[in-house]
Backbone bond lengths (Angstrom), bond angles and torsions (degrees), N, CA, C in turn:
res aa  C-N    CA-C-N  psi(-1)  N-CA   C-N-CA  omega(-1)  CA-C   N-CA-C  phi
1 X - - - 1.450 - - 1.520 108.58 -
2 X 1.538 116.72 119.08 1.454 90.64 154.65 1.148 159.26 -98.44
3 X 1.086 131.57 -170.74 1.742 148.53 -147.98 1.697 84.07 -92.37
4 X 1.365 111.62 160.91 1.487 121.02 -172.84 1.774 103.72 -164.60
5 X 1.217 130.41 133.40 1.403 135.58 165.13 1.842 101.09 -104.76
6 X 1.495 92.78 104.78 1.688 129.78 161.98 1.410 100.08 -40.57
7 X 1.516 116.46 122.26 1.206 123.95 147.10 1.493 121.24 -39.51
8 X 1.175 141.07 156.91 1.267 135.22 -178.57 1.522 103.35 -68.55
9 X 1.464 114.44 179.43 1.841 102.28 -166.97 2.305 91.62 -103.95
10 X 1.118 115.40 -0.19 1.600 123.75 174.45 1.505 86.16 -74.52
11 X 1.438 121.53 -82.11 0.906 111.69 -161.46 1.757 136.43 -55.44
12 X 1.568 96.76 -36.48 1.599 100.85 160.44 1.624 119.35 -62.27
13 X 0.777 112.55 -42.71 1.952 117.52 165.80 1.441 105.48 -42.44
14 X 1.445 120.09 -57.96 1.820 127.97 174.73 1.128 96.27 -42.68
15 X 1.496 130.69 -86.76 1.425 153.15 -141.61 1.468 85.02 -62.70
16 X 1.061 130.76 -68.16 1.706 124.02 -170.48 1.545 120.43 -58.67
17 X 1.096 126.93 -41.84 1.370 139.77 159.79 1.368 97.45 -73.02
18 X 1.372 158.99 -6.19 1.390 128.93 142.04 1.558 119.09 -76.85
19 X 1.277 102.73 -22.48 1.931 113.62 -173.39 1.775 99.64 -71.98
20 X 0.969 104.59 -33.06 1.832 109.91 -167.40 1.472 92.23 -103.59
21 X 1.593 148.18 18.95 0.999 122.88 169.48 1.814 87.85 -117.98
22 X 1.358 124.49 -43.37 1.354 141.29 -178.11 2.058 104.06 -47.36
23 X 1.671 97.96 -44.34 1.290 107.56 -170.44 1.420 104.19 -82.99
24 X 1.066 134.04 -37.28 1.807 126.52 150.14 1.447 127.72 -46.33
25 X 1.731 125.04 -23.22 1.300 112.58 -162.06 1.721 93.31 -117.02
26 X 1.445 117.00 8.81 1.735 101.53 160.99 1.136 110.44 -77.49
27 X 1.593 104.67 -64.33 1.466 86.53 -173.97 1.339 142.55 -85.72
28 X 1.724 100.16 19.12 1.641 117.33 162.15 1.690 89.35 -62.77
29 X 1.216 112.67 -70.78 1.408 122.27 -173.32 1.379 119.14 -14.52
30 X 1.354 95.99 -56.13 1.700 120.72 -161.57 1.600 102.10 -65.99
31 X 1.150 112.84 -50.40 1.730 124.19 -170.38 1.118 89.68 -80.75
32 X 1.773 151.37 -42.97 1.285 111.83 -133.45 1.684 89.25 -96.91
33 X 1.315 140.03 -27.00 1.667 143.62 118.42 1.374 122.34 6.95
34 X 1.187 120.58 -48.43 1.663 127.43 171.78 1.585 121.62 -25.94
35 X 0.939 133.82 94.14 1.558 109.47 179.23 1.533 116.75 -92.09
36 X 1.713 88.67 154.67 1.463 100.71 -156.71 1.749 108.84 107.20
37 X 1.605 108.22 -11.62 1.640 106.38 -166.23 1.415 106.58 -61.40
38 X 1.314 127.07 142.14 1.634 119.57 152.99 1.103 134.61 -62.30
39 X 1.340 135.05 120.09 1.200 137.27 -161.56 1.932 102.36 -71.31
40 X 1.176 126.05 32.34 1.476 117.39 -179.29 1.726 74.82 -124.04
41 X 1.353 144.30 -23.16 1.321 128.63 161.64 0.863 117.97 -101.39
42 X 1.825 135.94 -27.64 1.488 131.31 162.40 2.027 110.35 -44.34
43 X 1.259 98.71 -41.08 1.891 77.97 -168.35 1.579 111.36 -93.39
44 X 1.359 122.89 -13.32 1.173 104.86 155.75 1.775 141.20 -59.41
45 X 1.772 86.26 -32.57 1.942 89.92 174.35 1.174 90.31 -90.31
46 X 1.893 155.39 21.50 1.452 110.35 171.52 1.712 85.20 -97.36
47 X 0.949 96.43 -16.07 1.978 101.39 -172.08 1.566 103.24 -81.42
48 X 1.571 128.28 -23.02 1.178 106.72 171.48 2.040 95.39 -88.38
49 X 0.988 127.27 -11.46 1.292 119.49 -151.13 2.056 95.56 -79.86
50 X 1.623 98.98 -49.70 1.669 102.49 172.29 1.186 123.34 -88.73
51 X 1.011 126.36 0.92 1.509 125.71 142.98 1.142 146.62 -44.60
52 X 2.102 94.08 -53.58 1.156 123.33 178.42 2.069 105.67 -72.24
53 X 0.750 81.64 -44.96 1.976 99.97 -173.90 1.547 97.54 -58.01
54 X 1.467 109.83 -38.13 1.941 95.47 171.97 1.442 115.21 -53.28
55 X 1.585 93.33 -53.06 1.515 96.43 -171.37 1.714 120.48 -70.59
56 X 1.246 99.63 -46.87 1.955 78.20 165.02 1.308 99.93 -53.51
57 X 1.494 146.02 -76.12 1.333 113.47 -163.25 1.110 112.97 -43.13
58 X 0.961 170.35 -40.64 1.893 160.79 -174.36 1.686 91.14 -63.41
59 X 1.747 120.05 -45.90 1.371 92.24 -164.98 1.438 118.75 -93.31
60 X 0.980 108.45 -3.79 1.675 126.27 -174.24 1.783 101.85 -69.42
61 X 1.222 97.19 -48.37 1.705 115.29 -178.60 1.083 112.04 -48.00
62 X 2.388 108.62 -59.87 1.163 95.30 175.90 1.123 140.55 -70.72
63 X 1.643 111.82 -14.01 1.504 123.49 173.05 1.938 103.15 -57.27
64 X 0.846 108.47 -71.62 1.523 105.74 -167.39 1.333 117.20 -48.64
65 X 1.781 121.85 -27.90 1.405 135.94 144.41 1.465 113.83 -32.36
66 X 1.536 118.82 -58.69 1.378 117.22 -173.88 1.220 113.65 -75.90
67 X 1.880 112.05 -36.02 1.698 102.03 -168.13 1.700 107.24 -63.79
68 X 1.705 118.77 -14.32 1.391 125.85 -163.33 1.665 104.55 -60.74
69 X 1.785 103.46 -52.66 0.975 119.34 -176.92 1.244 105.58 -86.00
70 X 0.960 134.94 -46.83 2.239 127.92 -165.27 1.546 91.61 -108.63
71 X 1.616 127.07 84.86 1.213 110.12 171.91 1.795 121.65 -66.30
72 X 1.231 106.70 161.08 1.535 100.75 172.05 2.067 128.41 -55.60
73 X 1.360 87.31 161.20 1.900 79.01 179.63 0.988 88.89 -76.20
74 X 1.599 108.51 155.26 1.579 123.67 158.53 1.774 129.74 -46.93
75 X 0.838 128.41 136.34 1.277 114.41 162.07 1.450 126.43 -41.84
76 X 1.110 115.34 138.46 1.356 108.26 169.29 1.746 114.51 -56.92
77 X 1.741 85.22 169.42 2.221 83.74 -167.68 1.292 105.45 -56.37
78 X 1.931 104.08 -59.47 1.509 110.28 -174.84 1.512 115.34 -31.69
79 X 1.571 151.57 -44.55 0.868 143.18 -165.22 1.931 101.67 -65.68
80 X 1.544 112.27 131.74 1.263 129.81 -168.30 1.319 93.57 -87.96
81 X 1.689 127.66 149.43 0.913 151.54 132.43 1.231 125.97 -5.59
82 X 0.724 144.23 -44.08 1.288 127.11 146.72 1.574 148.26 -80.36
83 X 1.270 74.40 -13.10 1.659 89.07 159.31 1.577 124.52 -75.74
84 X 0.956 94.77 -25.32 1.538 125.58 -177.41 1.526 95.30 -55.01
85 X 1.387 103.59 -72.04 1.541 101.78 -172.89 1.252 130.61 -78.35
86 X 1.644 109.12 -16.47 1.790 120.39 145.89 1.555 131.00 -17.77
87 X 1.874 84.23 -58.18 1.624 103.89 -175.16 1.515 106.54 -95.80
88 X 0.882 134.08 -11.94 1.759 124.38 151.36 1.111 94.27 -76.25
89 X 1.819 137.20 -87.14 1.094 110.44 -157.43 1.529 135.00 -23.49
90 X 1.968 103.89 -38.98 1.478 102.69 177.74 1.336 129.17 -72.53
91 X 1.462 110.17 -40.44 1.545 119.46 -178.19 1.078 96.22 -61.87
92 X 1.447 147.86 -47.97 1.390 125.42 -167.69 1.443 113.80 -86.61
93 X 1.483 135.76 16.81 1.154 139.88 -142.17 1.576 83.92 -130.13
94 X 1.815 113.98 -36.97 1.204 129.01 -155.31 1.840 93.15 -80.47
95 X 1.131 90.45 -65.01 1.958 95.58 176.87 1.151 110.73 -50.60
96 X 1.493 133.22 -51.51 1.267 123.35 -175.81 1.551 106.42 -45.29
97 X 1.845 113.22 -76.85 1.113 110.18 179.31 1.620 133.05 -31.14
98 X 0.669 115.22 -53.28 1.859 136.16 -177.16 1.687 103.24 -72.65
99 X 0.922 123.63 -9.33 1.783 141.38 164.68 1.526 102.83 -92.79
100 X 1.214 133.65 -40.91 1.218 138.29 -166.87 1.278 114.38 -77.43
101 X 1.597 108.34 -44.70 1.483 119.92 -138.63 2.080 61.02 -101.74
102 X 1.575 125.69 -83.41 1.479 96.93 -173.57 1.169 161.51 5.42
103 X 2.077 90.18 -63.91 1.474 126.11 150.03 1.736 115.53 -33.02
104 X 0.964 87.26 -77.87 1.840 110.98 -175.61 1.123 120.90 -42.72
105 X 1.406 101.94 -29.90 1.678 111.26 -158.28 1.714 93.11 -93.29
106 X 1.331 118.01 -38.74 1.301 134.58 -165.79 1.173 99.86 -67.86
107 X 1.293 125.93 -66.58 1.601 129.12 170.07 1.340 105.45 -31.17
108 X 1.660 109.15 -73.43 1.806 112.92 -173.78 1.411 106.71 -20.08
109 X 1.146 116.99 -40.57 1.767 116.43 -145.71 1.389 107.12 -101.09
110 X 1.537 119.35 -62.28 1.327 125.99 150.32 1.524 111.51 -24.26
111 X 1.038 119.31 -102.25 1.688 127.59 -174.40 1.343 111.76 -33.89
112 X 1.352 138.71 -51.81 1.298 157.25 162.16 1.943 105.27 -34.65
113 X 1.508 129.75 -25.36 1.080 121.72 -164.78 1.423 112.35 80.54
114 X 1.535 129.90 4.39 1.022 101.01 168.55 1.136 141.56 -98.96
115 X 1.073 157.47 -157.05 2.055 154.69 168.17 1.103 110.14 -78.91
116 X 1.499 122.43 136.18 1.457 103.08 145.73 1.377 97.63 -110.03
117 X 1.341 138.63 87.99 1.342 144.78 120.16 1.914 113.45 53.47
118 X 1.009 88.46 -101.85 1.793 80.97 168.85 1.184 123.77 -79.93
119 X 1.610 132.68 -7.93 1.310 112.54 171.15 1.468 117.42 -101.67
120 X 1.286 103.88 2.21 1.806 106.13 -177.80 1.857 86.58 -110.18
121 X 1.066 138.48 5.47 1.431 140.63 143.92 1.455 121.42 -66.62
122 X 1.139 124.69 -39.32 1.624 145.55 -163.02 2.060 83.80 -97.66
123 X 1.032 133.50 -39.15 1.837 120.36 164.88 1.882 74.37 125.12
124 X 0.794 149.59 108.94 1.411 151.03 178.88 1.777 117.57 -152.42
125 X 1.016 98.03 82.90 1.835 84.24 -170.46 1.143 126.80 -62.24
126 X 1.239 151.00 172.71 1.372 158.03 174.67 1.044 89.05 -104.45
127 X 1.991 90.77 112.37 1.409 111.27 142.31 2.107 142.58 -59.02
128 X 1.405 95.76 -23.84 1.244 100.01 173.52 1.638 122.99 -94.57
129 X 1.224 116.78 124.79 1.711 103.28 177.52 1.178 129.46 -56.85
130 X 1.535 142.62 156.81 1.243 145.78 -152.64 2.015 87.98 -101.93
131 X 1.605 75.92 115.04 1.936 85.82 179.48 1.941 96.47 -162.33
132 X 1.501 88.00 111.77 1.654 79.79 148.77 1.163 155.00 -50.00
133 X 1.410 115.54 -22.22 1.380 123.71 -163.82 1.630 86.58 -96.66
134 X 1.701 121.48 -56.99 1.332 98.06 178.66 1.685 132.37 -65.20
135 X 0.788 97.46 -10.44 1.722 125.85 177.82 1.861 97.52 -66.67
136 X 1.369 131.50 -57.63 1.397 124.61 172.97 1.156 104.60 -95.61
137 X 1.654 140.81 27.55 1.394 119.58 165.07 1.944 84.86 -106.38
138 X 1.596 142.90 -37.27 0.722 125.11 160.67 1.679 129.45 -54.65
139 X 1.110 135.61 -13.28 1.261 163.27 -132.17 2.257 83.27 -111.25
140 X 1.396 81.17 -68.98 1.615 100.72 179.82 1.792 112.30 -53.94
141 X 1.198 95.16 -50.20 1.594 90.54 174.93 1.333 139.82 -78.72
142 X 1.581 99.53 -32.99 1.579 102.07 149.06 1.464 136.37 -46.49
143 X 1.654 95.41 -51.50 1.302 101.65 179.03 2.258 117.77 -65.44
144 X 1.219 89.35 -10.07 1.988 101.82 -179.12 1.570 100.24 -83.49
145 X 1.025 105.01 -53.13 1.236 114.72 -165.82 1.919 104.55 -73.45
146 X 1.574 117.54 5.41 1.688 93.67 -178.54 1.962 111.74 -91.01
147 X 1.091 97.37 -40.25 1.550 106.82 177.64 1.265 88.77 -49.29
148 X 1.791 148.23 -88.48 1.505 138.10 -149.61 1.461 96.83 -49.04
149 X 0.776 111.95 -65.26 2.108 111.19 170.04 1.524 119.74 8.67
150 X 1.611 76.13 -96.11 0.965 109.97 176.96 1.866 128.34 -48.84
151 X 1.358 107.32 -39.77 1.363 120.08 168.15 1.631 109.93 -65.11
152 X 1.497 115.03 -56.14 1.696 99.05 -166.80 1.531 93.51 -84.23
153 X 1.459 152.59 -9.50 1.482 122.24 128.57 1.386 134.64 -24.24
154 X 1.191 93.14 -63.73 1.779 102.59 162.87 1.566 103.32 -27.92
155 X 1.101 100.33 -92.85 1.553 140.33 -177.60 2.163 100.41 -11.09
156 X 1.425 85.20 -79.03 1.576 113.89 -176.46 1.497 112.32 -49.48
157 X 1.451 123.70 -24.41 1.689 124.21 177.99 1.769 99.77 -105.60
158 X 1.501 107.55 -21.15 1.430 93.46 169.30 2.006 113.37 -69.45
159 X 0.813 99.20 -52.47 1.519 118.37 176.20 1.796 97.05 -53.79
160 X 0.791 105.13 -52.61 2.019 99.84 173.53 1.374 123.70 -74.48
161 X 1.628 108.15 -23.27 1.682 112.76 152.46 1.350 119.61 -72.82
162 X 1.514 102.39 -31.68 1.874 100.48 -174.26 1.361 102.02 -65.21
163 X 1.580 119.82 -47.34 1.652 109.39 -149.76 1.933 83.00 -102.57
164 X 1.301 127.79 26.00 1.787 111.74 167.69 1.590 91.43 -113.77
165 X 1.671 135.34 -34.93 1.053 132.67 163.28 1.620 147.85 -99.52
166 X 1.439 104.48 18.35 1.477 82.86 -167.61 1.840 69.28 -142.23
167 X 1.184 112.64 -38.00 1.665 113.52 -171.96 1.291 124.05 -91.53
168 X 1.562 108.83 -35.93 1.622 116.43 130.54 1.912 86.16 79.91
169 X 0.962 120.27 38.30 1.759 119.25 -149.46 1.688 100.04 -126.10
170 X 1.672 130.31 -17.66 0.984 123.61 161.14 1.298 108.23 132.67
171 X 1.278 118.64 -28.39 1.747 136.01 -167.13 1.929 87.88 -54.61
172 X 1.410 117.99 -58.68 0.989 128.28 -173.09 1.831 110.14 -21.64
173 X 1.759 84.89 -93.18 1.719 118.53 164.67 1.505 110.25 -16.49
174 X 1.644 118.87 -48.26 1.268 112.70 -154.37 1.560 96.75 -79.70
175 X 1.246 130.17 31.20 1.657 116.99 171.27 1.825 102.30 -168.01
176 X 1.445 114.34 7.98 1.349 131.96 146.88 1.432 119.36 -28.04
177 X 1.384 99.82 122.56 1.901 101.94 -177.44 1.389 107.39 -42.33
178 X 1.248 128.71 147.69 1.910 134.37 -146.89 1.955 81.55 -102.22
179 X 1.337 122.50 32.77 1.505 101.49 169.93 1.478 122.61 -67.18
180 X 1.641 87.97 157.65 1.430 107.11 -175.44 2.303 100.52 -43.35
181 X 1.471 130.08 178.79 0.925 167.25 117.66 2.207 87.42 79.12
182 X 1.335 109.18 31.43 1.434 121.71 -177.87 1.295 108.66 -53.91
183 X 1.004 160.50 129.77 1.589 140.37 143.40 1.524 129.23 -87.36
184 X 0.921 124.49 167.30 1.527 131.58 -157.38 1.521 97.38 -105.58
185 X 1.235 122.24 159.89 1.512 127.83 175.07 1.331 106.67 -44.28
186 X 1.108 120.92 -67.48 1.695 132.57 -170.65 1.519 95.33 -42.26
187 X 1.576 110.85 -63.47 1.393 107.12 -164.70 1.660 117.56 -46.37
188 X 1.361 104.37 -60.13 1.624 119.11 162.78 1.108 114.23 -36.89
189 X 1.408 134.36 -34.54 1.355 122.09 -159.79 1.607 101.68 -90.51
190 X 1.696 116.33 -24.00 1.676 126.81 -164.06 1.416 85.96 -80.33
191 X 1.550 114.34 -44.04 1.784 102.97 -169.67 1.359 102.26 -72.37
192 X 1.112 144.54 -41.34 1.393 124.41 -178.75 1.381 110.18 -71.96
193 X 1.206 130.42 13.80 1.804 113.47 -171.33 1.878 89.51 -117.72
């Protein structure tokens, strides 16, 4: 079995609280889009949908704040070369996107005249000026940017199911929710023998 260097447990807390906030606001997305939707369920998911999108932007930020300063462990050796650059290519492909689509979405709403609900409650000003035209050019980019999203999500938990289940090799583990009484490959491998 191999050996693996654990993400720090800050940063796995980020990464997990962005996966479970990201994995709530597609398919808010998806339904609240539906036509024909009722507006007694259309305005609750657009209000959980830009709400939610502030706050990954706040957490996305601070993640890329921390990876600046606490970079990640290396991959282990066994991982081949090209895989190597798979999983950078994605993680940074992943932040960009999820910065963008945030971005975008934030503008949409701001510029557009509309609320964001709890953060213009909490005294929060809008950073973007009230303009239509930027209001549907963000509108436009959000909406480009959800399919790529959405796909290297796809992509990125398949690749974290492949190497936590079938390869079983550590890549998994090393960014595994930081719970209490976890064990490490090695450990797993002594209790089953």
């Amino acid at each position: 079995m191999a050996d693996f260097t654990p993400y720090r447990p800050f940063a796995r807390i980020m990464h997990w609280l962005t996966a479970i906030l990201v994995l709530l606001t597609i398919p808010a997305a998806i339904l609240m889009l539906q036509p024909g939707i009722g507006r007694g369920l259309q305005d609750p998911l657009f209000l959980f949908h830009k709400n939610i999108g502030v706050v990954i932007l706040v957490i996305v930020t601070l993640r890329l704040a921390y990876r600046l300063v606490n970079p990640p462990p290396p991959l282990p050796n066994h991982v081949p070369k090209l895989q190597r650059i798979i999983a950078e290519f994605t993680h940074w492909a992943l932040y960009g996107l999820l910065l963008a689509m945030a971005v975008s979405g934030y503008i949409r709403v701001t510029a557009g005249g509309f609320p964001l609900e709890v953060f213009d409650s909490l005294g929060f000003p809008h950073l973007a000026p009230r303009s239509d035209e930027l209001a549907q050019t963000a509108k436009s980019i959000h909406s480009a940017l959800r399919l790529p999203l959405i796909a290297l999500v796809a992509l990125h938990i398949g690749a974290a199911l492949y190497h936590g289940l079938v390869r079983r090799d550590g890549i998994f583990q090393r960014m595994a929710p930081p719970l209490r009484g976890r064990l490490s490959p090695a450990a797993d491998a002594s209790r089953a023998s």
